[in-house]
N, C-alpha and C positions, 0 to 999 in steps of 0.2 A: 388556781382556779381562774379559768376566764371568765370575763365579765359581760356577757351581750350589752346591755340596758346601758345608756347613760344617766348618773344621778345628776338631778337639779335640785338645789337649793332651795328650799320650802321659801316660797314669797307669799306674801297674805292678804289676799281681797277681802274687805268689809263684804258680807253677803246683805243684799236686801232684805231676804228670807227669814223673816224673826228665828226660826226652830232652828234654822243652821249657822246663828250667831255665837260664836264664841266656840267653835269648833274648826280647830286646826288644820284637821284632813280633809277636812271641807273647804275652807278658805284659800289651802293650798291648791286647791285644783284651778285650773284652767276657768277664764269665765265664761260661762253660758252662750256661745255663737246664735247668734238669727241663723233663719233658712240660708240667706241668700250668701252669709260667712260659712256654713260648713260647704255649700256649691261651691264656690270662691275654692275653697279649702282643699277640696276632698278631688277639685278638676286637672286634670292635669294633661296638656296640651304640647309635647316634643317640639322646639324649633327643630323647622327646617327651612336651609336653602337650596338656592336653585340648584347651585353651582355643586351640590353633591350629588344631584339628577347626570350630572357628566365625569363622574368617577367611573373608574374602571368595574366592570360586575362583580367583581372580588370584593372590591372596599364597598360598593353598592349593599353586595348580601352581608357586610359588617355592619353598616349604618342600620341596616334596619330593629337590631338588637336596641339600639336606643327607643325608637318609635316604638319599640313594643310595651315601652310606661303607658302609652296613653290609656289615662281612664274618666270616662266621664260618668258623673251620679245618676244612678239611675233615683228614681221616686224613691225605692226602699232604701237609699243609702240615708235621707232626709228621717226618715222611721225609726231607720234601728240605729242614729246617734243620737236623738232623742231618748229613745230606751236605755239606750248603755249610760246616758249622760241621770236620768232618773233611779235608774239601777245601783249606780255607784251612790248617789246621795243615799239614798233608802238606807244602804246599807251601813254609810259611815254616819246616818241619823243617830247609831246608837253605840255608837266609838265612841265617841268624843274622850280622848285621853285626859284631859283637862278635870275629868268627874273620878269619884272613889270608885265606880260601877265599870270603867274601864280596867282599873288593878282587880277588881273582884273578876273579872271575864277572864283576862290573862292568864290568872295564878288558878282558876279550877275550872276544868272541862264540865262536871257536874257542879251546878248552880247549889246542889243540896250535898254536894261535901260538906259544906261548913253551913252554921247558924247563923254565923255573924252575916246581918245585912246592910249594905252601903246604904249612904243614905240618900244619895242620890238615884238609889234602886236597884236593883238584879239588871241585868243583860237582858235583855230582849232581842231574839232572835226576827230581824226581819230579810231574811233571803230571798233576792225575786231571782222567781225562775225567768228565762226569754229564751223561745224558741226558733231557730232558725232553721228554716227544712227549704228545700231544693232540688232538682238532680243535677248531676255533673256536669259542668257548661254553663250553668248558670249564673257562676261571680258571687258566690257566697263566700267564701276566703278572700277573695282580692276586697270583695265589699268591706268584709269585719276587720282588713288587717289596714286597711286604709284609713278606717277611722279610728283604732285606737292611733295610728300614726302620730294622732292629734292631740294625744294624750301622754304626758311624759310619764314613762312608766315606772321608774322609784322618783320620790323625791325625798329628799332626807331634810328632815328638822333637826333644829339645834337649840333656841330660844324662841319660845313662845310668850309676846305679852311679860317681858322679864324674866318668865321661865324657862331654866335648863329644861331642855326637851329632847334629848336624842333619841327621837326615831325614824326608821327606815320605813318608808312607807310604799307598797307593792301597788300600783292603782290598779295592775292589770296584771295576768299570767294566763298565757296560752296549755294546754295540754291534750295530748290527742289519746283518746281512748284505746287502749289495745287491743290489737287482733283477737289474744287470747281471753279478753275479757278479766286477766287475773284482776285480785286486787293488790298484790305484791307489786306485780307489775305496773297498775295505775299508781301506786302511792311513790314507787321510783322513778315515774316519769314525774308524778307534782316536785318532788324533792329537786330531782334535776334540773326541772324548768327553774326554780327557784332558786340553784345555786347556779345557773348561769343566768340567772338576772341579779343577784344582789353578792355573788361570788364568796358562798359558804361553800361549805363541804357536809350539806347535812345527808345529802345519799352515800356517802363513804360512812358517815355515823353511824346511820340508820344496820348498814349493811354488812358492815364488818365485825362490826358485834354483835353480828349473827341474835339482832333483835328476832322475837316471836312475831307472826304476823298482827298481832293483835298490840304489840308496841308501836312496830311500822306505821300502821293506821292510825296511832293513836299521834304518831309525833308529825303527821298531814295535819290534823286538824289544831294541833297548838300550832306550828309553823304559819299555818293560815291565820292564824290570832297575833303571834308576835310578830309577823311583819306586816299587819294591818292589811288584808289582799282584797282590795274593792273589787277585784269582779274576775270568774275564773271562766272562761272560754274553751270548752268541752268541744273539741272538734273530731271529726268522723264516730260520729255518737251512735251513726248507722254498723258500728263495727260490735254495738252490744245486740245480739240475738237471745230470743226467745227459745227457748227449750221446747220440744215439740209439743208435748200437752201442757201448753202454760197458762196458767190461772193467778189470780192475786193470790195466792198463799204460795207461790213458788216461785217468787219474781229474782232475777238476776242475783244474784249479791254483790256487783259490781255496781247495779245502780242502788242495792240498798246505801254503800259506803257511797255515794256521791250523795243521793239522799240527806245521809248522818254528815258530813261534811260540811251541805251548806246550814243546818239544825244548827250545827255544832261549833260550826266557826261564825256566822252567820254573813257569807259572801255569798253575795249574788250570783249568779251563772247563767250561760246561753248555750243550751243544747245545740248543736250544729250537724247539720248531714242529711243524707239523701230522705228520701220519704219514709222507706224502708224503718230512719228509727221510731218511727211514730207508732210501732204496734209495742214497741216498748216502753215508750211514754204513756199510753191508752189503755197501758194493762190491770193499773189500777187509779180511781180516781183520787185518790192522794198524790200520784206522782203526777198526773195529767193536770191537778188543778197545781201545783207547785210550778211543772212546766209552761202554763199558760201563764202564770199572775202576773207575768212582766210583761206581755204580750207575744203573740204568733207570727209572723213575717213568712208568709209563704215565697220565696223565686220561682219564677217559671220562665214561661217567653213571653218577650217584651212586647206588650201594645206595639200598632203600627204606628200610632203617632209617636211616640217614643222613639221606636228605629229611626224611624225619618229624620228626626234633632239628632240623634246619636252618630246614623251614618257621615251626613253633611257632615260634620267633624272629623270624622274618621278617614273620609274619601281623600283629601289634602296630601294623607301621610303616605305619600309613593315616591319612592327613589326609581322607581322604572325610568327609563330616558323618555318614556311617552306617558304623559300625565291622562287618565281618561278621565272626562270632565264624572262627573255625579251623574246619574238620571236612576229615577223612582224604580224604572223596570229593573234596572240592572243592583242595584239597594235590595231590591223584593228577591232578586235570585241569592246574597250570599243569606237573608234572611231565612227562606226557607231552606235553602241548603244547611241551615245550622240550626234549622227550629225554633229560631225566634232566641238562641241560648247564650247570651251577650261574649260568654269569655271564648265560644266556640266561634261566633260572627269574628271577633275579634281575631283571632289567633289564623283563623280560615282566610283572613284577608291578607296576612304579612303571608299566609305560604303561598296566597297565589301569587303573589310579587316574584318570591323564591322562585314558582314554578318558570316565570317566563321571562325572569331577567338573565343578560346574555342568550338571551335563545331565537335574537336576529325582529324576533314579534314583541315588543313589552307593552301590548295592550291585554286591559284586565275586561276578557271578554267571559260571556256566562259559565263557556267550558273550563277557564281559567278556574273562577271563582268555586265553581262547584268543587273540583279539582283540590282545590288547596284546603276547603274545607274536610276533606275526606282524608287528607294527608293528614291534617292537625290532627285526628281522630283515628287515624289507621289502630292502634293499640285497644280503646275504649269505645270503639264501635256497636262491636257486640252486646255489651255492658251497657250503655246509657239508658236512661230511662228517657226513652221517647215521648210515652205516652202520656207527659201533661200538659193539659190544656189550659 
């Protein structure tokens, strides 16, 4: 089994936070950044030099693959690491392995299997929902996958405080919702993501011994408990649909188990995807307030002031042999030519490069610009959601 994730060594910061004193998986994480360290953090700026403005248009249309990292934070990127950075504590609030009420969570899915009570308490479910909604173009993936970046995604313990402590601990796990809504199909993609992050083999377990679907689901939501998983990232959430006459008594069954999941395991999650899923979050207010309690993060297009900082940074990055300086009018053309949709501004700008390097002209004139935004978008055209404002 390959291993995506790299494991880091559980190191342990004193927390300020009296409640998250003496708790492992909390200690273990990363410290709390200022505003101005996740900006720092999350920016990311391509060197360039001159002397690759006089490369051949060949190696020219190569170099540009590099300058296509550049990403600068938008305001929601400051939002939803905040969120995710609250998200995560909330939920390892009531881990703490260190206590009896962690072995009582592990060892029964149902709290009322057994009478024996810890004495440190029963498990307390606290899963914050966090909503991310957008349409396509707007840097919802590159946003979330940026900032877990930031976050080392296993860390393993070994001794805690004098104690043997071997656990693997999950901070994060990405999973994309399936087309067909199964829940077979969702609980093999959790499995998956989780054995290529911590390199088991529990979807060959699950799957080969032709478990019933009601084991399947049942070994996501232990899985989700033995390897501690602070926070599970629901992406294209717009892929679960509504049945034609749908009402709360007839809601998906694929968001009942995501639902029972976060109850059950109690990790956090962030619904992710176009607008589109929000009539499946809205469908009943149990799932709407679950999906709000961690907060909503609408993307759309970006403020003019915003453009304005974003483009000046972005204008720099041209391997054309003719540098065209910045001006506001010509800013405002790739802007509206991509509706204000950061990853479309962005992508619309390296293919006007494409369009008109080697082609004797390598200035980035409005025809250019318009041009290469239409090109990034030739396939998803059709399809975007234009219309928010």
């Amino acid at each position: 089994m390959n291993v995506d994730a790299e494991f880091v060594e559980a190191i342990y910061r004193p927390n300020p936070i009296e409640a998250f004193v003496g708790n492992p998986l909390i200690e273990a994480l990363p410290p709390i950044r200022s505003n101005d360290e996740w900006v720092k953090a999350l920016f990311v700026m391509p060197a360039l030099k001159n002397e690759v403005r006089r490369l051949s248009p060949e190696q020219r249309l190569v170099a540009l693959v590099d300058l296509e990292r550049f990403n600068y934070p938008l305001p929601e990127y400051i939002e939803l690491a905040r969120r995710i950075e609250s998200a995560i504590y909330r939920g390892y609030s009531t881990k703490n392995p260190c206590l009896p009420t962690s072995n009582h969570f592990l060892h029964y899915l149902d709290p009322d299997e057994t009478m024996v009570q810890p004495l440190s308490g029963r498990f307390e479910a606290r899963p914050t929902g966090l909503t991310l909604v957008g349409p396509s173009g707007s840097g919802k993936t590159r946003m979330f996958e940026s900032i877990l970046a930031q976050f080392p995604q296993i860390i393993q313990h070994k001794i805690y405080q004098g104690r043997t402590m071997p656990i693997t601990q999950v901070v994060w796990l990405k999973v994309d919702c399936p087309e067909d809504q199964s829940l077979v199909t969702f609980a093999g993609r959790f499995l998956s993501a989780l054995d290529n992050a911590v390199g088991t083999n529990l979807f060959e377990e699950a799957f080969n011994a032709r478990n019933n679907k009601g084991v399947v689901i049942e070994k996501v939501i232990r899985q989700a408990r033995n390897y501690r998983v602070g926070l599970i990232i629901l992406d294209e959430f717009s892929n679960l649909k509504l049945p034609k006459k749908a009402t709360s008594e007839n809601v998906p069954l694929l968001l009942k188990l995501i639902l029972n999941l976060m109850n059950g395991s109690g990790v956090p999650s962030i619904f992710c995807g176009n607008p589109e899923m929000l009539d499946a979050i809205q469908l009943t207010l149990k799932t709407a307030r679950r999906a709000e309690n961690g907060g909503v993060i609408v993307m759309g297009p970006m403020l003019h002031a915003v453009w304005n900082a974003l483009s000046k940074w972005l204008w720099p990055l041209q391997v054309t042999s003719h540098v065209t300086p910045w001006n506001e009018d010509l800013a405002m053309v790739l802007y509206e030519a991509s509706r204000g949709l950061v990853e479309i501004a962005v992508r619309g700008f390296f293919e006007a490069q494409r369009l008109v390097i080697g082609s004797g002209d390598e200035r980035l004139t409005s025809v250019a610009i318009q041009t290469g935004v239409m090109n990034a978008i030739q396939l998803s055209n059709k399809t975007l959601d234009w219309s928010v404002k």
